[in-house]
MIKOL-384180 format. One line per field, with one value per atom (N, C-alpha, C, CB): atom name; residue in one letter; x, y, z; residue number from 0. Coordinates in steps of 0.02 Angstrom, whole numbers, plus 50000, padded with zeros to 5 digits. Each point is the difference from the previous one (the first is absolute). Glycine has a CB too. Example, Ala and Ser with C-alpha at 12.3 -4.5 7.8 and 13.67 -1.06 7.14 Angstrom:
2
atome = (N_CA_C_CB_N_CA_C_CB) $
residu = (A_A_A_A_S_S_S_S) $
c1 = (50660_49955_50045_49905_50077_50042_49961_50059) $
c2 = (49716_50059_50060_49941_50112_50059_50055_49968) $
c3 = (50390_50000_50000_50062_49902_50003_50037_49892) $
num = (0_0_0_0_1_1_1_1) $
! end
This chain:
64
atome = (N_CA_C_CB_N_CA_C_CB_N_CA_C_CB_N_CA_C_CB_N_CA_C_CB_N_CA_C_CB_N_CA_C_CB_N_CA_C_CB_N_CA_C_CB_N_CA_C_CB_N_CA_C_CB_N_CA_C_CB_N_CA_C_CB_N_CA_C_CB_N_CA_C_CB_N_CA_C_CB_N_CA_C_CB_N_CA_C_CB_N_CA_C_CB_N_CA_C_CB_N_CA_C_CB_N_CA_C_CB_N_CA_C_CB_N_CA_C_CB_N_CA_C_CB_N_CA_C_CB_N_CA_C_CB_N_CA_C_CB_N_CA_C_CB_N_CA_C_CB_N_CA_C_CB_N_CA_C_CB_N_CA_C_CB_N_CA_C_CB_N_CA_C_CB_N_CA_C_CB_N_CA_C_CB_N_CA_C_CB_N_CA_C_CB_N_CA_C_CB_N_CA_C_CB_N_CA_C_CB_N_CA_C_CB_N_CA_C_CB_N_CA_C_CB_N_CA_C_CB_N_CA_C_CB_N_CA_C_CB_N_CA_C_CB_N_CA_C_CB_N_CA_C_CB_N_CA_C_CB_N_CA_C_CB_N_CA_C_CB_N_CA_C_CB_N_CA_C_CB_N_CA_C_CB_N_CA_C_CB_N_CA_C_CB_N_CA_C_CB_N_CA_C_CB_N_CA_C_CB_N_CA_C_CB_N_CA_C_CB) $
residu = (X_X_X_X_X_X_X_X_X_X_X_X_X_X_X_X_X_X_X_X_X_X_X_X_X_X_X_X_X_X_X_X_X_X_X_X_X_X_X_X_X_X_X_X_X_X_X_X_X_X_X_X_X_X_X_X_X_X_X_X_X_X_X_X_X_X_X_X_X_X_X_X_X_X_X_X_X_X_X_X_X_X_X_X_X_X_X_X_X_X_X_X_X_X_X_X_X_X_X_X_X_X_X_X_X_X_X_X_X_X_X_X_X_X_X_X_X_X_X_X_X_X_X_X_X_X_X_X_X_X_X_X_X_X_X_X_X_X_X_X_X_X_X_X_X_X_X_X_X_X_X_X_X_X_X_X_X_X_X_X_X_X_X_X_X_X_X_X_X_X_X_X_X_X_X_X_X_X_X_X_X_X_X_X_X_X_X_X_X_X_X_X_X_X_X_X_X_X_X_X_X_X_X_X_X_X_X_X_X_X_X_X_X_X_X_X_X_X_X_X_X_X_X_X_X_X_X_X_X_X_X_X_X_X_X_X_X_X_X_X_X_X_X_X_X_X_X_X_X_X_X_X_X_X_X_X) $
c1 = (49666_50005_50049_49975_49991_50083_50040_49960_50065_50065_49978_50077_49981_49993_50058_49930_50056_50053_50016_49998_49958_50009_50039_49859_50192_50033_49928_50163_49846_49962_50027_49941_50019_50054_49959_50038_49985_49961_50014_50023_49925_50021_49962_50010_50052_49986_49998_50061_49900_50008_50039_49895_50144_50038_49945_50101_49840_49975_49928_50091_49919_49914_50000_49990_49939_49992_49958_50004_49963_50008_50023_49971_50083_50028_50082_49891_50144_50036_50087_49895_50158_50038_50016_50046_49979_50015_49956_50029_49916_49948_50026_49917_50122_50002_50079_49907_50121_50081_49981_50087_49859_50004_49958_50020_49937_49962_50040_49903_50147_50029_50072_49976_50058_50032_49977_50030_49894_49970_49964_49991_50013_49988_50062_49878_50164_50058_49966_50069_49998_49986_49963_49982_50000_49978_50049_49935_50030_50039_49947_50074_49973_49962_50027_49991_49953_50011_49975_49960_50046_50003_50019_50023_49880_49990_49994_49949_50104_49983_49954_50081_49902_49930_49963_50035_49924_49955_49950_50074_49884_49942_49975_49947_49982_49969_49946_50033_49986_49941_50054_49880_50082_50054_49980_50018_50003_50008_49995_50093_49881_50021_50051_49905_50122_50098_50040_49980_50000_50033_49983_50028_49949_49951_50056_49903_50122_50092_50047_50033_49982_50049_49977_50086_49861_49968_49999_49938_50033_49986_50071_49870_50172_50064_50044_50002_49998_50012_49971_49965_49959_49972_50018_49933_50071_49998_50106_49864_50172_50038_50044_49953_49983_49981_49980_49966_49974_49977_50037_49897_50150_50067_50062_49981_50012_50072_49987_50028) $
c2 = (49313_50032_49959_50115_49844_49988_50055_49889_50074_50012_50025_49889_50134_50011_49978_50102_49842_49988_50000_49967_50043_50015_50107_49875_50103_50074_50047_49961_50106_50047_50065_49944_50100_50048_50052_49945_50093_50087_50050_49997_50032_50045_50065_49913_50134_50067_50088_49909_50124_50047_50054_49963_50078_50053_50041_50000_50016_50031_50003_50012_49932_49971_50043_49827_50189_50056_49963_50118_49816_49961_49972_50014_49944_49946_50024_49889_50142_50011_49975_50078_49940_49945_49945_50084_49944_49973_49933_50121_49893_49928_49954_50040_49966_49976_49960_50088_49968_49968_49947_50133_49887_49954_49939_50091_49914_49929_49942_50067_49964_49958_49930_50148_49902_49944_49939_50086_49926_49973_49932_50118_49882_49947_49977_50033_49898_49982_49989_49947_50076_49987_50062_49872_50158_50070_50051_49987_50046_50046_50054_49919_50118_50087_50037_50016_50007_50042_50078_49885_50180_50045_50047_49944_50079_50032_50075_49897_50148_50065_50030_50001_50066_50021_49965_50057_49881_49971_49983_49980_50066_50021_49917_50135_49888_49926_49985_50009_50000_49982_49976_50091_49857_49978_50031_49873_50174_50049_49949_50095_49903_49949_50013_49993_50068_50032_49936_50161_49798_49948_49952_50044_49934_49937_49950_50051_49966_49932_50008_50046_50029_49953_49987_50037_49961_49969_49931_50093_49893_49924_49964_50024_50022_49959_49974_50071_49971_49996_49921_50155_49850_49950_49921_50103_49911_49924_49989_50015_50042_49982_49968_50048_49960_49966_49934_50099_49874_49941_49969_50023_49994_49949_49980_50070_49963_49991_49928_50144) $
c3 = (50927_49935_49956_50050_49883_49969_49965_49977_50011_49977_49903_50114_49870_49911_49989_49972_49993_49950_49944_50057_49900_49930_49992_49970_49980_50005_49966_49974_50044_49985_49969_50083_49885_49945_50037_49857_50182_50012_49940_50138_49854_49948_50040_49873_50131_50039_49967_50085_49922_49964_50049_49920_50068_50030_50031_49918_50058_50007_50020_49947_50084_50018_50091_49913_50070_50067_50039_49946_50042_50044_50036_49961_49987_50040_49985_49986_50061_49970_50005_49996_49945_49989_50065_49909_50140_50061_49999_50062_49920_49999_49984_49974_49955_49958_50032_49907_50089_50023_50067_49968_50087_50048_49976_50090_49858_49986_49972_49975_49984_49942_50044_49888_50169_50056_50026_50029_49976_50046_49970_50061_49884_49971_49955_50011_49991_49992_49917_50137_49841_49920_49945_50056_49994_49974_49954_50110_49842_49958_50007_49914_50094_49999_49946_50127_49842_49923_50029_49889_50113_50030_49932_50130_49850_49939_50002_49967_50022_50011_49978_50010_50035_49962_49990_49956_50067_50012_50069_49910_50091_50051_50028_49923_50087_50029_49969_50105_49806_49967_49935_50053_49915_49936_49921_50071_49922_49925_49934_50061_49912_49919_49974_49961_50039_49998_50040_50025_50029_50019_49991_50052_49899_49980_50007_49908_50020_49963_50071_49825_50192_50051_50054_49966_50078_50054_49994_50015_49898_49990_49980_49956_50032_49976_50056_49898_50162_50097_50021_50035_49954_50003_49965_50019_49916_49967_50026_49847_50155_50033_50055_49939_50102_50073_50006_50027_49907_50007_49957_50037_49944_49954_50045_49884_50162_50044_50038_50029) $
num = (0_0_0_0_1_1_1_1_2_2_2_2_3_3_3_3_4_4_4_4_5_5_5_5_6_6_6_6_7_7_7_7_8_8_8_8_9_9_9_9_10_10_10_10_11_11_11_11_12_12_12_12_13_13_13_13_14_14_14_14_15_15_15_15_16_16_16_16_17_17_17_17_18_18_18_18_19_19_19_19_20_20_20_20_21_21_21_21_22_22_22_22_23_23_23_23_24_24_24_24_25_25_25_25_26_26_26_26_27_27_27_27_28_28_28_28_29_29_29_29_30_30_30_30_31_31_31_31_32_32_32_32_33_33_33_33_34_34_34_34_35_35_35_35_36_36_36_36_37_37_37_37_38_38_38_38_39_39_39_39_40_40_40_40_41_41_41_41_42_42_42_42_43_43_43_43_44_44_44_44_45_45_45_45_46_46_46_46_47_47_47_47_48_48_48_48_49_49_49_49_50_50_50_50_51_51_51_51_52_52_52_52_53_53_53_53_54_54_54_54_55_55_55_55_56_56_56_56_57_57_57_57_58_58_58_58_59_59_59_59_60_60_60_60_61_61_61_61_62_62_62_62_63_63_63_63) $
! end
């Protein structure tokens, strides 16, 4: 299996009844360079109410 090296941004909702936070907290270690953003009240579907700051998380990520 390789390896990941490029950093990665998880973005987690508090409230996803799937996958839930714990996922999130254990995915984000595991890849070096990782940032975890951890969006309250956010299920496991993406609302247009989170459009700007989902995308603002994002272009934040690919500037670093």
């Amino acid at each position: 299996m390789a390896a990941v090296t490029a950093s990665a941004l998880v973005l987690h909702g508090t409230e996803d009844p799937m996958f839930p936070p714990a996922h999130g907290r254990a995915t984000a270690p595991a890849v070096p360079g990782t940032r975890l953003v951890t969006v309250e009240g956010l299920g496991h579907t993406l609302p247009a109410a989170l459009d700007r700051r989902l995308a603002d998380e994002m272009l934040r990520h690919v500037q670093r």
